[in-house]
DRENPA-3360 file (N, C-alpha, C; in nm, 2 decimals, always signed):
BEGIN
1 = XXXXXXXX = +9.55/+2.05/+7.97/+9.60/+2.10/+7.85/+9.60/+1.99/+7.74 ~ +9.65/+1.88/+7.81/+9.67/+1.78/+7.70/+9.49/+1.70/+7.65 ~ +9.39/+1.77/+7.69/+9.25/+1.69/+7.69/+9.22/+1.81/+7.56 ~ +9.26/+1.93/+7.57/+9.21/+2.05/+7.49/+9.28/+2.02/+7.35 ~ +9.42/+1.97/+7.39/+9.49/+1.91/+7.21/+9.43/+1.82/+7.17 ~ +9.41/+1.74/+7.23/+9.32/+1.63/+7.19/+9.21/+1.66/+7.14 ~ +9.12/+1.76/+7.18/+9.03/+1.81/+7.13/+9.00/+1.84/+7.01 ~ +9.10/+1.94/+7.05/+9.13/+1.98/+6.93/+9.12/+1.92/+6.75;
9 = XXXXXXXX = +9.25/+1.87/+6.84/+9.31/+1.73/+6.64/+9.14/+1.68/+6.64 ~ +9.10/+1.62/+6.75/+8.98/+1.56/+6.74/+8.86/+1.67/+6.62 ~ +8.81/+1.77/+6.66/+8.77/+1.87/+6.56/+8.85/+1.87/+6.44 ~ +8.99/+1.88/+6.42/+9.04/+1.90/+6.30/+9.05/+1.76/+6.26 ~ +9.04/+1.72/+6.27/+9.00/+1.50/+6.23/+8.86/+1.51/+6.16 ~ +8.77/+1.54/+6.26/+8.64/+1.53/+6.19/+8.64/+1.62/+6.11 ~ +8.68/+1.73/+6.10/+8.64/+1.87/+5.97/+8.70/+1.75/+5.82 ~ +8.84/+1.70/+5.85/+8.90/+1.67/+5.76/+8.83/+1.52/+5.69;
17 = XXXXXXXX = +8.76/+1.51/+5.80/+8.64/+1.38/+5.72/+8.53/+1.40/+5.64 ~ +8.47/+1.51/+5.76/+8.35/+1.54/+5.65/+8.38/+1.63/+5.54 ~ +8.54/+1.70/+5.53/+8.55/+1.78/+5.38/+8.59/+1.63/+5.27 ~ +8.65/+1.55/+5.32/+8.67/+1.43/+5.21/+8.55/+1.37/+5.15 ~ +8.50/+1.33/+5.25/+8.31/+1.29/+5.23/+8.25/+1.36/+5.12 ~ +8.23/+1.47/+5.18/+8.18/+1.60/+5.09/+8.26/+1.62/+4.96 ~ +8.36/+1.55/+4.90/+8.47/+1.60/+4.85/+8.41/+1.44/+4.72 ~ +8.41/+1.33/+4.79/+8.37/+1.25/+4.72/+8.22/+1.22/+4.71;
25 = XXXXXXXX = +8.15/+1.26/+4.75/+8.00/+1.30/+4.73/+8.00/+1.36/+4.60 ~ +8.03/+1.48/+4.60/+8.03/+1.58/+4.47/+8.08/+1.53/+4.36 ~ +8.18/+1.46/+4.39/+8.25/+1.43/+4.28/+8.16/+1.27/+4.18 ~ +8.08/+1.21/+4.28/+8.00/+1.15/+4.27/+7.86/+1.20/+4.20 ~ +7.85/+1.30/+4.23/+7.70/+1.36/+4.22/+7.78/+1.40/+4.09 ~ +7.88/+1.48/+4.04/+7.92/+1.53/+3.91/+7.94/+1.42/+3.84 ~ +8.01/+1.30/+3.83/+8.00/+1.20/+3.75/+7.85/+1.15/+3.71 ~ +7.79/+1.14/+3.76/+7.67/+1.09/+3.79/+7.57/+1.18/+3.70;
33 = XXXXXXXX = +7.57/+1.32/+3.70/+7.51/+1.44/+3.61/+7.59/+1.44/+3.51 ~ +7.69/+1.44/+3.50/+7.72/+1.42/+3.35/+7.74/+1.27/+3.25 ~ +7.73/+1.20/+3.33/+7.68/+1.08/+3.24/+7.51/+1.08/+3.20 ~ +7.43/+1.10/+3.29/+7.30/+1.17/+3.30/+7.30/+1.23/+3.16 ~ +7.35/+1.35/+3.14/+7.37/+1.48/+3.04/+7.42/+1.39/+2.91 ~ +7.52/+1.29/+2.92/+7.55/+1.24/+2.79/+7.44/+1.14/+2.72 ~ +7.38/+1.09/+2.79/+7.24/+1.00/+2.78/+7.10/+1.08/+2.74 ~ +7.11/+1.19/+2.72/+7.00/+1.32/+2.67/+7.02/+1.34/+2.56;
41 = XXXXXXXX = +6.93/+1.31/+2.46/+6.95/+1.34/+2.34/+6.93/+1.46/+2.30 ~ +7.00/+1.52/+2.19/+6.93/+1.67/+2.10/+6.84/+1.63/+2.01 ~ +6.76/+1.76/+2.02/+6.62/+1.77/+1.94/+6.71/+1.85/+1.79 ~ +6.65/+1.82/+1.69/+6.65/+1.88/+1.60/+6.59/+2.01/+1.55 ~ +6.50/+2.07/+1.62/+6.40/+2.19/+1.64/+6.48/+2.26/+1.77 ~ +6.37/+2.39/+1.77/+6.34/+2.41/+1.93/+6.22/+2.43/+1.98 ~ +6.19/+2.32/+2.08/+6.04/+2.33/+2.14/+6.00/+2.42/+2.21 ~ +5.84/+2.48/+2.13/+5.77/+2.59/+2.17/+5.76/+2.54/+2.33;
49 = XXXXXXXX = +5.78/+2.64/+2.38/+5.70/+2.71/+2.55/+5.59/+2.66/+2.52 ~ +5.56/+2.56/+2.62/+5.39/+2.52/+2.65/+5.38/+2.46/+2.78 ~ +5.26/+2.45/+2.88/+5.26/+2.42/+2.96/+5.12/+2.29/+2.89 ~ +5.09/+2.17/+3.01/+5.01/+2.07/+2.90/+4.88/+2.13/+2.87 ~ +4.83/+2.22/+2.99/+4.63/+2.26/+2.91/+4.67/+2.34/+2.84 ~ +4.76/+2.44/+2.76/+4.74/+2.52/+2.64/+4.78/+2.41/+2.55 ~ +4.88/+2.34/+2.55/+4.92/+2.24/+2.46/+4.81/+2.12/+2.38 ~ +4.74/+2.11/+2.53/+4.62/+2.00/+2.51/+4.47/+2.07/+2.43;
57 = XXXXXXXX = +4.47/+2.18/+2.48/+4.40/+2.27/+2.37/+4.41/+2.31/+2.22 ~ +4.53/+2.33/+2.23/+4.62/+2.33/+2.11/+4.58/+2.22/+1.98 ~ +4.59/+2.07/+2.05/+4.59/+1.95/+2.02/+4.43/+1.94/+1.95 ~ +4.31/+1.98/+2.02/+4.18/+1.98/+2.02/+4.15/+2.08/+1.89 ~ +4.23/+2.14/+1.89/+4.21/+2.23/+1.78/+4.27/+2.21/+1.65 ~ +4.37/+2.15/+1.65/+4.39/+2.08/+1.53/+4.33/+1.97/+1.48 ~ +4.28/+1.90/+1.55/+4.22/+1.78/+1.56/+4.06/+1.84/+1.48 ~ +4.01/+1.95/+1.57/+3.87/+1.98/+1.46/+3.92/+2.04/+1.35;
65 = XXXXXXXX = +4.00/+2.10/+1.33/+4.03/+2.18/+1.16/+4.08/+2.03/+1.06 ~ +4.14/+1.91/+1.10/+4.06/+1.80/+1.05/+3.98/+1.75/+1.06 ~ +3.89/+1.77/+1.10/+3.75/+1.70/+1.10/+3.69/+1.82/+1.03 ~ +3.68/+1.90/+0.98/+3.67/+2.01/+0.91/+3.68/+1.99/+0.78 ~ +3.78/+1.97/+0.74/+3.85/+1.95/+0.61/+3.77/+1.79/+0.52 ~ +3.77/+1.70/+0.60/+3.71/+1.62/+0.60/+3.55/+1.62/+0.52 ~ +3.52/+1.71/+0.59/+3.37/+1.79/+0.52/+3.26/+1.64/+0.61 ~ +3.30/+1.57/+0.63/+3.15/+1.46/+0.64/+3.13/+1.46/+0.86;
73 = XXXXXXXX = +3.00/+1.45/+0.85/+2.94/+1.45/+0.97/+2.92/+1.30/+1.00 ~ +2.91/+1.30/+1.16/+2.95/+1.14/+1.17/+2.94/+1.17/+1.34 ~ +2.94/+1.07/+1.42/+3.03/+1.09/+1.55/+3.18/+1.05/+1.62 ~ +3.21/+1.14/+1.67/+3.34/+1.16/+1.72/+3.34/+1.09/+1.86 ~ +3.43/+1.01/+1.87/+3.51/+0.96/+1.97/+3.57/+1.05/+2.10 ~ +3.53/+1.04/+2.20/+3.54/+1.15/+2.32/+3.70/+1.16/+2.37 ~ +3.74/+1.06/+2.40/+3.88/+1.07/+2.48/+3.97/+1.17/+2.39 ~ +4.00/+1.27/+2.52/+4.11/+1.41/+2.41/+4.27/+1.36/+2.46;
81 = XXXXXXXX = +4.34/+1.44/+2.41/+4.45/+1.44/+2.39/+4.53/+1.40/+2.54 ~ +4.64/+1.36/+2.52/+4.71/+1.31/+2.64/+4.86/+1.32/+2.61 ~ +4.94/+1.33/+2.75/+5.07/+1.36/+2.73/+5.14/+1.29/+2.71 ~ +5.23/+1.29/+2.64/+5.37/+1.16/+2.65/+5.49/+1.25/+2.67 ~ +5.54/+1.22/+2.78/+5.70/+1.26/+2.84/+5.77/+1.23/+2.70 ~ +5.89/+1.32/+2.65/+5.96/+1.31/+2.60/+6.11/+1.31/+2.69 ~ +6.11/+1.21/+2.78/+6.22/+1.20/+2.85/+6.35/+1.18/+2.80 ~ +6.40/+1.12/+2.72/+6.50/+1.10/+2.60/+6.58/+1.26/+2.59;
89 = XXXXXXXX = +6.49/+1.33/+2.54/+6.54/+1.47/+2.52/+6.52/+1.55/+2.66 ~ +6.50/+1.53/+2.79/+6.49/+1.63/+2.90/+6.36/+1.59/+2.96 ~ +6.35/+1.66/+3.08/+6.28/+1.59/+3.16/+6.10/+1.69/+3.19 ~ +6.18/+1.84/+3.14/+6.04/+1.92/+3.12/+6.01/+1.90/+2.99 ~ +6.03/+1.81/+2.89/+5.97/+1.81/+2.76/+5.87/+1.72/+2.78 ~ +5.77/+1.75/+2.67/+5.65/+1.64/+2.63/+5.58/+1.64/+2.49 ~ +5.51/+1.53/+2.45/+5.43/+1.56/+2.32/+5.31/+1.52/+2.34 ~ +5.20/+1.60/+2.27/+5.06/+1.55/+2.29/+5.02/+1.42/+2.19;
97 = XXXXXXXX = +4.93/+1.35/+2.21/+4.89/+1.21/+2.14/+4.76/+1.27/+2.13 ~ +4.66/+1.22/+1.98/+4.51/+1.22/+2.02/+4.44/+1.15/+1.93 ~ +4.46/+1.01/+1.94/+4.39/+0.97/+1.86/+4.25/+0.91/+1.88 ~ +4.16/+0.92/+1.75/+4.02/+0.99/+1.75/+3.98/+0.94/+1.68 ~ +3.86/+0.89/+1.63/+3.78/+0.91/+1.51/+3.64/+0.92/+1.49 ~ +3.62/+0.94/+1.35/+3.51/+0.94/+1.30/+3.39/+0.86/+1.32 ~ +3.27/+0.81/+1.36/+3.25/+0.71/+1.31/+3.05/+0.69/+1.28 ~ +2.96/+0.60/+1.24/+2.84/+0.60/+1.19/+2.82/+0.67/+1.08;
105 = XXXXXXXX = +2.91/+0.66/+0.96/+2.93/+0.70/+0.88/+2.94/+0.57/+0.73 ~ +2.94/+0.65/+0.61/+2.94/+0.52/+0.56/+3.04/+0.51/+0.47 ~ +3.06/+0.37/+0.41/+3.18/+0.36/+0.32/+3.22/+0.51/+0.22 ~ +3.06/+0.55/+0.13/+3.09/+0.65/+0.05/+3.17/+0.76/+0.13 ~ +3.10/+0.80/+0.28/+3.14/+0.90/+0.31/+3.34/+0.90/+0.37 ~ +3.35/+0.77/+0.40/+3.49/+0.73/+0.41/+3.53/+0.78/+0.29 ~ +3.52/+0.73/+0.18/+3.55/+0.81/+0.03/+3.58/+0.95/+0.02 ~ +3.47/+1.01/+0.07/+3.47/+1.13/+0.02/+3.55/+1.20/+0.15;
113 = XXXXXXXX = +3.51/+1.15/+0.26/+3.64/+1.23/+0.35/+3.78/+1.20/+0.30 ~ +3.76/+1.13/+0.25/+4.00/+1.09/+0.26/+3.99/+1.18/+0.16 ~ +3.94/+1.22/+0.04/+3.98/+1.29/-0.08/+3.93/+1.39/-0.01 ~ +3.84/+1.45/+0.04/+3.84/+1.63/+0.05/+3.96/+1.66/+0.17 ~ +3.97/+1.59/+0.25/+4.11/+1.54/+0.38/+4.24/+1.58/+0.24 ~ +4.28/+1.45/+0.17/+4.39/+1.47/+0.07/+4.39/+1.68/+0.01 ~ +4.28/+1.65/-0.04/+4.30/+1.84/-0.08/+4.33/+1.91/+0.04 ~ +4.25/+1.90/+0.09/+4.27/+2.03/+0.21/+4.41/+2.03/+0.29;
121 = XXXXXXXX = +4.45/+1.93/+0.30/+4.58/+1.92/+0.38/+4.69/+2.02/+0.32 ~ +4.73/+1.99/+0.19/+4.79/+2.08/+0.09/+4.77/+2.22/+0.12 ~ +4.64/+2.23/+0.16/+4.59/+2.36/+0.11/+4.59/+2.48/+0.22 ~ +4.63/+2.36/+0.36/+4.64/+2.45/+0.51/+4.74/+2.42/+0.57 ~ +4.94/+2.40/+0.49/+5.03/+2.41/+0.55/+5.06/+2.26/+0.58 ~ +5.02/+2.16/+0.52/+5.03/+1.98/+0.63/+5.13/+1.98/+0.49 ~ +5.19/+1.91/+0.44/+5.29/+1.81/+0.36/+5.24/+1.66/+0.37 ~ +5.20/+1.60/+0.31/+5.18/+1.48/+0.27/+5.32/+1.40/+0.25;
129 = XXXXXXXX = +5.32/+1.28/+0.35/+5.45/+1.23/+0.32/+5.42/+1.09/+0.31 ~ +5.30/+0.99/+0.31/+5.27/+0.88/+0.26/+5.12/+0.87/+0.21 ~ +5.07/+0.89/+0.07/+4.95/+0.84/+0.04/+4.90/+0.74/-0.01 ~ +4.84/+0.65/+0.02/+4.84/+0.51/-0.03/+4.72/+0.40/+0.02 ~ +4.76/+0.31/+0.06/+4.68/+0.18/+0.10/+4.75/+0.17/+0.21 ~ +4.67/+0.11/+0.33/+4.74/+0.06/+0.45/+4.79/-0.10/+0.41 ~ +4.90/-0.11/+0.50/+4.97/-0.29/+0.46/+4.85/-0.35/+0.55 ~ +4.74/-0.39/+0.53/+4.65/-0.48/+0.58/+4.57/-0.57/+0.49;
137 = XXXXXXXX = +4.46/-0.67/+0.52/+4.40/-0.71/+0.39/+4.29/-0.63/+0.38 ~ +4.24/-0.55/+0.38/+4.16/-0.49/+0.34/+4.22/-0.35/+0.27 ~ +4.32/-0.31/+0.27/+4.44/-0.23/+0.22/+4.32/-0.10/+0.21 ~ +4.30/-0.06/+0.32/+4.22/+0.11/+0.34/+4.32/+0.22/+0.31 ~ +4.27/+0.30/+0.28/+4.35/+0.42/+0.25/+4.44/+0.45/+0.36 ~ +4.49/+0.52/+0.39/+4.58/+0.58/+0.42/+4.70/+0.70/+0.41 ~ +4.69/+0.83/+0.46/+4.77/+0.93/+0.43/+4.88/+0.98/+0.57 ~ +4.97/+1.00/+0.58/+5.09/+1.04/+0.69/+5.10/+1.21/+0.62;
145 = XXXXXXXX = +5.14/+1.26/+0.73/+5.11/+1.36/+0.70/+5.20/+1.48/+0.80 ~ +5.21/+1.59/+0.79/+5.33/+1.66/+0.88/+5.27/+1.82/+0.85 ~ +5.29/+1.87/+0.97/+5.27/+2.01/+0.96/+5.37/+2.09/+1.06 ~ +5.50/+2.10/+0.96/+5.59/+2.19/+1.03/+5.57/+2.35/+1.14 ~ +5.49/+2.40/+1.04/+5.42/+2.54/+1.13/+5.37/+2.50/+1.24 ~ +5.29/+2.38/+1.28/+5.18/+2.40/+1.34/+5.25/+2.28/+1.44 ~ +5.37/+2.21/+1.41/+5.43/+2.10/+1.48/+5.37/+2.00/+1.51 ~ +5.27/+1.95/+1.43/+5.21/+1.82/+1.44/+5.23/+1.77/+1.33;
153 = XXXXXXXX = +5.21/+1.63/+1.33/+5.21/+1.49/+1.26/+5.05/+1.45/+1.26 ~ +5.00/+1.39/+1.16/+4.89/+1.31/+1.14/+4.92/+1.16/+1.06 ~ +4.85/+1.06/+1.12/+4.83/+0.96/+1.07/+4.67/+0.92/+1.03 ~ +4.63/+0.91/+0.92/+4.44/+0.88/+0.90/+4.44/+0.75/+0.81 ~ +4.35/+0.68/+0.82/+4.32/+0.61/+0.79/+4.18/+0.59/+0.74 ~ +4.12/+0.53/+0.61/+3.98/+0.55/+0.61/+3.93/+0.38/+0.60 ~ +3.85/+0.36/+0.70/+3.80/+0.20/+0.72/+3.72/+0.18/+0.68 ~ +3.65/+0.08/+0.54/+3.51/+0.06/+0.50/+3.44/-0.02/+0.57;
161 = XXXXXXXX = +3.32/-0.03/+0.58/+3.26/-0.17/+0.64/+3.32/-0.29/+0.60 ~ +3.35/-0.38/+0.75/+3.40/-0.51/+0.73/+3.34/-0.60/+0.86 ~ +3.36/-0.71/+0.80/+3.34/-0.86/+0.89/+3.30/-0.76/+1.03 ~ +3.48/-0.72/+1.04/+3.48/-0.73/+1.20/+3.44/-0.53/+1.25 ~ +3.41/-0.49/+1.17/+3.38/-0.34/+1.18/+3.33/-0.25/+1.11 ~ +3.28/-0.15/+1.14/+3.20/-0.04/+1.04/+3.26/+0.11/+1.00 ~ +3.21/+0.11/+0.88/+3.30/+0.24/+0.83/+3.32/+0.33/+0.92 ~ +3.47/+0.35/+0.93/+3.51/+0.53/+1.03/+3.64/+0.54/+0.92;
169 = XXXXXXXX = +3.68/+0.70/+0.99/+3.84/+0.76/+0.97/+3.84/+0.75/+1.12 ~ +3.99/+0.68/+1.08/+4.07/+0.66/+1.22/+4.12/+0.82/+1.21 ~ +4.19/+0.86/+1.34/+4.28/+0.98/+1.32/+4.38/+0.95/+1.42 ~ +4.53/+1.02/+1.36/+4.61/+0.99/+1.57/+4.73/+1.12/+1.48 ~ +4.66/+1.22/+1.59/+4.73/+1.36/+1.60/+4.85/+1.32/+1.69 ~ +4.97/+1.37/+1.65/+5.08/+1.39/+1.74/+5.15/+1.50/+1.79 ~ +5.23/+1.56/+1.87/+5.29/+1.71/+1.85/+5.41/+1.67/+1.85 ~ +5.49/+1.77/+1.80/+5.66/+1.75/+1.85/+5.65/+1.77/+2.01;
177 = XXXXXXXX = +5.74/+1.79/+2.07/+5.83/+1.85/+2.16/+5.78/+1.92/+2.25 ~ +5.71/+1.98/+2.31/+5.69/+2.12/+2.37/+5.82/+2.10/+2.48 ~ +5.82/+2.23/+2.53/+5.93/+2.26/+2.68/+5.80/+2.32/+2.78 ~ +5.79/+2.22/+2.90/+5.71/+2.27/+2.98/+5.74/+2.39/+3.08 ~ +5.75/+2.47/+3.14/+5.73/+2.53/+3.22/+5.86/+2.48/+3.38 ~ +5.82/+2.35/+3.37/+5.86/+2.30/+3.43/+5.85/+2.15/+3.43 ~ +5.97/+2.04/+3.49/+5.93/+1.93/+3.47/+5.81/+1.89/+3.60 ~ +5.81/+1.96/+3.68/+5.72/+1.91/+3.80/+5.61/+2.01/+3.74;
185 = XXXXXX = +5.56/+2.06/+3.66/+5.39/+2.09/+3.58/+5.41/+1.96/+3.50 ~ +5.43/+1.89/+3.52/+5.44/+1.75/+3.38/+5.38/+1.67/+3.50 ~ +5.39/+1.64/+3.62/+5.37/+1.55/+3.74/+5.18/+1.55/+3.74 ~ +5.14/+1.44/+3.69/+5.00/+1.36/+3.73/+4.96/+1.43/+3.58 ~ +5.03/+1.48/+3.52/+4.96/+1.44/+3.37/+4.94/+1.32/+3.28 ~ +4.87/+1.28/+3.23/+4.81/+1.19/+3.13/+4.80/+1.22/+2.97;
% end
């Protein structure tokens, strides 16, 4: 009888370990997630539902409606769009990057793309928020640019022939935010 009390306390010993264990585990794992959660920033928006190939599609398409606007033929730079985690704000968020350009084109036509580019932007929803000269020494054009509806950002730049290079428009499309699906559909994207 006295091996079965023993037993016993013995079982009720260990229950009482592994509920403390368990007791500071959690309490661990909850400290832990909410410091986590305080280190997450808020978005100012709310990011569209996208998973990355409609997004990256998405991307490609804005990218030709400026090259469009632009009005001048030239060739285009192949590498498309790619992901960047927006980890800061959550861990299924991301934004697309794509930058691209123009190029075998010539000084005039650098010209004339930045000004039919300057009109057209106005005229399909973008906001112009820097027009000017780039800070370089060759001080090339340059326009920044935002498209709230469409949730992209543009940066362009028009480069004349120089020493070290030949006339293009640079481009670098950005998106806000998207909310993926999931953060594991974000896993082995680029």
């Amino acid at each position: 009888m006295a091996e079965i009390r023993a037993t016993g306390r013995t079982r009720r010993t260990t229950k009482t370990i592994r509920a403390t264990a368990l007791a500071v585990a959690l309490t661990g794992l909850l400290s832990t997630l909410s410091v986590g959660c305080s280190n997450v920033k808020e978005l100012n928006y709310t990011p569209a539902r996208m998973d990355p190939e409609p997004a990256r599609t998405k991307t490609k398409q804005v990218s030709s409606s400026l090259l469009e606007m632009t009005g001048v033929k030239g060739k285009v730079t192949e590498p498309g769009p790619s992901v960047t985690r927006c980890r800061e704000y959550g861990d299924d968020l991301f934004s697309m990057s794509h930058p691209w350009s123009v190029y075998e084109i010539t000084d005039e036509q650098v010209d004339t793309g930045i000004t039919n580019l300057r009109k057209a932007l106005n005229e399909n929803g973008w906001k112009i928020t820097k027009d000017g000269k780039a800070k370089s020494q060759a001080q090339d054009p340059e326009i920044y640019a935002e498209n709230d509806a469409e949730q992209f950002a543009l940066h362009v730049t028009g480069s004349k022939k120089s020493a070290t290079g030949n006339p293009m428009i640079l481009f670098k499309v950005v998106s806000k935010c998207f909310k993926a699906e999931s953060a594991k559909s974000l896993d082995g994207e680029y």
